[in-house]
N, C-alpha and C positions, 0 to 999 in steps of 0.2 A: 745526852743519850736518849733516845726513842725505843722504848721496850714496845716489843714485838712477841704476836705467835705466828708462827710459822706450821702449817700441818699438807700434809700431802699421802698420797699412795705408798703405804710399806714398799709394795715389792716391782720390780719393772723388769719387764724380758724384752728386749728389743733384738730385733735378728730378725733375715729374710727364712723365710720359713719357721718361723716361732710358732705360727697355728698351729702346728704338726706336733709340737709339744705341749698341747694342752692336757694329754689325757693325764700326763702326771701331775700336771700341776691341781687337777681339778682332785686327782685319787691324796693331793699331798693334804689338802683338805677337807677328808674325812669323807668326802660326799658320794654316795652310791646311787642318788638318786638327783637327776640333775634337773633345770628348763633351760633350754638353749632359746633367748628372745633373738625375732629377726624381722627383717623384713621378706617379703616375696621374691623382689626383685635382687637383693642378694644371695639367700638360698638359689635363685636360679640360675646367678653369676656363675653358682659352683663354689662362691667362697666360704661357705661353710662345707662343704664335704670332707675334707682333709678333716676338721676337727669333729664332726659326727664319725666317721669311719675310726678313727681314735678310739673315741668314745667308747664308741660299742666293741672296739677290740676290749680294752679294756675292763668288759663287763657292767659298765656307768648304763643305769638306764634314762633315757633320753625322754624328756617332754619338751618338743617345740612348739614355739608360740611364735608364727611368722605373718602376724595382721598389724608390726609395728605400722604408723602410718606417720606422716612427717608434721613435726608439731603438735608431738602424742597428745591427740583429745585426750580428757580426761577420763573418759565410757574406755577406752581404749587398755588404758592402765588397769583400770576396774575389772575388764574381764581377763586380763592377762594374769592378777592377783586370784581371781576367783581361781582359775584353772592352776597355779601354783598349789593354791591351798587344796584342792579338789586332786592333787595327784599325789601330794605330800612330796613334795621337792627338796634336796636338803642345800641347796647352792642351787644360784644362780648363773647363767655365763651370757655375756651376750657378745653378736660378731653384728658389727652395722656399724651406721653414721650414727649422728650427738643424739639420734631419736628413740633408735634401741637402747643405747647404752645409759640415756635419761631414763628410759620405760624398765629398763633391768632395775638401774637403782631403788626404783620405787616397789617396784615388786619383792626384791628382797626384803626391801622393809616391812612392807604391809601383809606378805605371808607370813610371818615372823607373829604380828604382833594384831589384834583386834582392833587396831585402828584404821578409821576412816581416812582418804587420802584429803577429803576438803579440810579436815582435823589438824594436817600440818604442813597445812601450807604457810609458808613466812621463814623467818628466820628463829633458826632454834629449836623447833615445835617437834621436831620427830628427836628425840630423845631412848627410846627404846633399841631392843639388840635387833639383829638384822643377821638373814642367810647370809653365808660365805657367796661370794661375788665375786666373780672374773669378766675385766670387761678386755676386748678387744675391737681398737676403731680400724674402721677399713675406707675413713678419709682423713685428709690431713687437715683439721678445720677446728674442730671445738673443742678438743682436749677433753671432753668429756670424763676420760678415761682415769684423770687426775684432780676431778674437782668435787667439791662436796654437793652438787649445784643438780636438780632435775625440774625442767622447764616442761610447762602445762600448759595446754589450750584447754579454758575452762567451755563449757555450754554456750556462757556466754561472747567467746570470743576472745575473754581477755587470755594472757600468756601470764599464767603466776609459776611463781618457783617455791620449791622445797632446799632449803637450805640447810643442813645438818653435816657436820664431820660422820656423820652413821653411812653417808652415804658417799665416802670413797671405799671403794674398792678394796680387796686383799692382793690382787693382781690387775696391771695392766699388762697385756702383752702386747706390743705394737709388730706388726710383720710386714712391712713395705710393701712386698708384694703382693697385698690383699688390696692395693688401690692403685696396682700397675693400668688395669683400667679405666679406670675412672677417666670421660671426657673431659675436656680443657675447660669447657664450660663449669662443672663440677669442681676440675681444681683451682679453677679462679675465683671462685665464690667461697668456695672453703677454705680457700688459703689467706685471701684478705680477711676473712673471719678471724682464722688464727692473730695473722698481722695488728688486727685490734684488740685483739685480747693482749698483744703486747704492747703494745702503742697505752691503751686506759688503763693497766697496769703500772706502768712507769708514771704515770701522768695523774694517778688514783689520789682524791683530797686525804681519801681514810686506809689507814694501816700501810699504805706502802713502806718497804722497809727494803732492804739492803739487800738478803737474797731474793725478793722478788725481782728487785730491779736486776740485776745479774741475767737474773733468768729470761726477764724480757728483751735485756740487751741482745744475749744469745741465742734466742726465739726467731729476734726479728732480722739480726746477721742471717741464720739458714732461711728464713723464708723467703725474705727480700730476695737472696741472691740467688734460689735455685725457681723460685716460682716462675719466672718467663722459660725456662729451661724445660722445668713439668707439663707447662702446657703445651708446650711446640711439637714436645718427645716423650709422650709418656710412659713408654716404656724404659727412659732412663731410670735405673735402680738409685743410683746415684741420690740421683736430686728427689726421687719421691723417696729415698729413705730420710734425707736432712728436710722435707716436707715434712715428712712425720713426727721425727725428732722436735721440731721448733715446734710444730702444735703442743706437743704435749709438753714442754719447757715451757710455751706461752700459759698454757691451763693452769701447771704448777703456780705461776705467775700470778696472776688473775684471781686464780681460787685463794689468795693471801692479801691481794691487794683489789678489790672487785674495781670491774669495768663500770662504766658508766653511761653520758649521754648516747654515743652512738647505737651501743643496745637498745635504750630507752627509746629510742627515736625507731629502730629496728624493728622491733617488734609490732608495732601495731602495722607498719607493711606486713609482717609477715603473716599473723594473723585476719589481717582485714582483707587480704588479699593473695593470700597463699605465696607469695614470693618466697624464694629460700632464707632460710636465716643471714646465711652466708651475704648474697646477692642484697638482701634487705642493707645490711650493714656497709655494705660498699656506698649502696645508690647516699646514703647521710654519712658518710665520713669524713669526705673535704671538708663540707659543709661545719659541722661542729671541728673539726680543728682549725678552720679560721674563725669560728664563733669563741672559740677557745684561748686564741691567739695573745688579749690581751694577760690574761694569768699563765699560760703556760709555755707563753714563748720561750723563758729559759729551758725547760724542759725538753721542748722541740730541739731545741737548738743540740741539745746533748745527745739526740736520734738521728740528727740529721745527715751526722757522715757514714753511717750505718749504710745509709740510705745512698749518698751521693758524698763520694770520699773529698769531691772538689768543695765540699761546705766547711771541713777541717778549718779552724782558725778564724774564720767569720766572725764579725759581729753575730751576735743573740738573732738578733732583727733579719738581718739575711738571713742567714743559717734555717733559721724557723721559718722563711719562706721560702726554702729551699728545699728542708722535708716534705713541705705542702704538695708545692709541685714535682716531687719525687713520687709520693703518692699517687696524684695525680696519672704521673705517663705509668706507671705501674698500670694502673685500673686501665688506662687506655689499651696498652701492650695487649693486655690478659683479654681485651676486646668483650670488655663485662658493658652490660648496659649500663646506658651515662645518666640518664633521665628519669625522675619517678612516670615520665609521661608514656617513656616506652615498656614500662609495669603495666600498664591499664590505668595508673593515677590522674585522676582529673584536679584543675583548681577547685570543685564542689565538694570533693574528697578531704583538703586539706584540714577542714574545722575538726572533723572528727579522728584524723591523724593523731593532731595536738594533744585534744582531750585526753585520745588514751595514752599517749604518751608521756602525761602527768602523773599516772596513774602507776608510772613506776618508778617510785618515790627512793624506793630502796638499793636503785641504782644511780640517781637523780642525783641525790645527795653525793657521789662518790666523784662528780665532774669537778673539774677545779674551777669551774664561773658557774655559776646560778643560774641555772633553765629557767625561766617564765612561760607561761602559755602563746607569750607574744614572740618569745626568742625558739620557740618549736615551731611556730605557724614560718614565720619566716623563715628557718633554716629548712622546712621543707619546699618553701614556695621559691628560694631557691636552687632545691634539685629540680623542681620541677621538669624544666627544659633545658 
């Protein structure tokens, strides 16, 4: 037996038009005094209007904070906290992609509490109570909405995370139709996101356990099979509801069993170069699943009919090179860039890839083969081209 802890998000409202029932959900917790975090470009989508108009029916007074910006700098959180504590907010709510809903979590915490955000950064550190918190994602990508996890662009550049159970949520509410829009491009980047939060989950050296695996199975069954769907027709409800669904059954996932290299490797694209997170993680994900190959082929092999039902029965060895290239024509289909080269990455670029990519030790650890500084340079020098 493998003893396990399992923790995820109390409460989940899933339903096309669930934003529209925010304002009880926000009055069920106590809050008369709210901050709606967002970005600009979604307030102007309109997809926060429905749940502002709530709001204010309801009598909830409203502080918006919509300067989220993607791979919340850390100045970013700082002053979204300042203006929290300067309006006396009693809950949190956010509507956006993993960047609001990261920048909510932390604001919750640090209006709450006299602590500095470089204070807890790491695993564990924030330990203190936290505003009541409603998150709602309006992509189908990082599961945000169910994980303990809020990811930092520091001054310097690097990407550190806050890791604390303080920071799930009392509520997620997913509403599909809040990312009816979203371009193809969007949902191919954030869905293979998802897709590896199931994929390093399953595949995780540390904690993986029974119901995360479950959950990643069933993550990657809806994403796999409706994401060429999403992108072709995004106004199908259909498939960007099982879009959404599998993000957040991925995040449960992931937040129990953490992801690993291809984050690690992710990040410093994203950082160093503004790429999407999403996109970052596509452009390194063949790559470390056949760098991966030799420890996790049985693993692959057990994904791999998810993937392509014709691998069923297979040798380990085929089968696992069967998910690879499942992958593969996925990323192709979804028409995502193929090369770090067509990101702006040069081979002059690669040294400094590496380096910070060591530097995320705490997801490093969680790959089932041992990263080296020589096995990053190489798995980027093969995305290269």
């Amino acid at each position: 037996m493998n003893p396990f802890t399992f923790q995820t998000t109390p409460n989940v409202l899933f339903e096309p038009g669930a934003v529209r029932k925010l304002a009880p959900v926000v009055s069920g917790l106590g809050a008369s005094r709210a901050m709606l975090v967002t970005d600009r470009g979604v307030r102007e989508a309109g997809l926060t209007r429905d749940a502002e108009a709530g709001l204010a029916q309801a009598g909830i007074a409203l502080t918006v904070f919509e300067d989220v910006a993607a791979d919340p700098p850390s100045h970013v959180v700082e002053a979204a906290v300042a203006r929290a504590r300067e309006a006396g907010v009693e809950l949190v709510l956010a509507i956006g992609g993993g960047s609001a809903l990261d920048t909510a979590k932390l604001v919750a915490y640090l209006a709450r509490n006299d602590e500095s955000l470089d204070a807890i950064y790491g695993v564990g550190l924030a330990t203190g109570a936290r505003l009541p918190l409603v998150l709602v994602p309006t992509t189908a990508g990082t599961g945000s909405e169910v994980t303990p996890i809020a990811i930092v662009t520091t001054p310097s550049t690097e990407k550190k995370g806050v890791v604390s159970p303080r920071l799930l949520p009392d509520w997620a509410v997913l509403d599909p139709e809040l990312t009816l829009g979203l371009p193809p491009a969007v949902t191919a980047a954030t869905g293979i996101d998802a897709m590896v939060h199931a994929i390093e989950a399953y595949t995780s050296r540390h904690r993986k356990n029974p119901l995360s695996d479950q959950l990643a199975r069933q993550a990657l069954a809806l994403l796999a099979g409706s994401l060429r769907t999403a992108c072709r027709n995004g106004r199908d409800l259909d498939a960007r509801a099982n879009m959404l669904l599998g993000s957040m059954l991925a995040g449960m996932a992931f937040a129990n069993a953490p992801v690993a290299a291809v984050h690690a490797l992710a990040y410093p694209i994203g950082a160093l170069f503004h790429v999407p997170h999403g996109l970052s993680n596509a452009l390194v994900l063949t790559g470390v699943v056949r760098f991966n190959l030799p420890q996790a082929q049985g693993l692959y092999a057990e994904l791999a009919p998810i993937l392509d039902p014709a691998a069923a029965g297979l040798a380990p060895d085929e089968a696992a090179t069967r998910f690879l290239e499942a992958l593969e024509s996925l990323c192709r289909d979804c028409e995502l860039p193929a090369s770090l080269a067509e990101v702006g990455i040069t081979a002059g670029d690669l040294d400094r890839l590496a380096e910070d990519a060591m530097k995320q030790t705490r997801l490093l650890v969680n790959n089932p083969r041992e990263v080296t500084y020589d096995d990053a340079r190489s798995i980027y020098e093969g995305a290269l081209s």
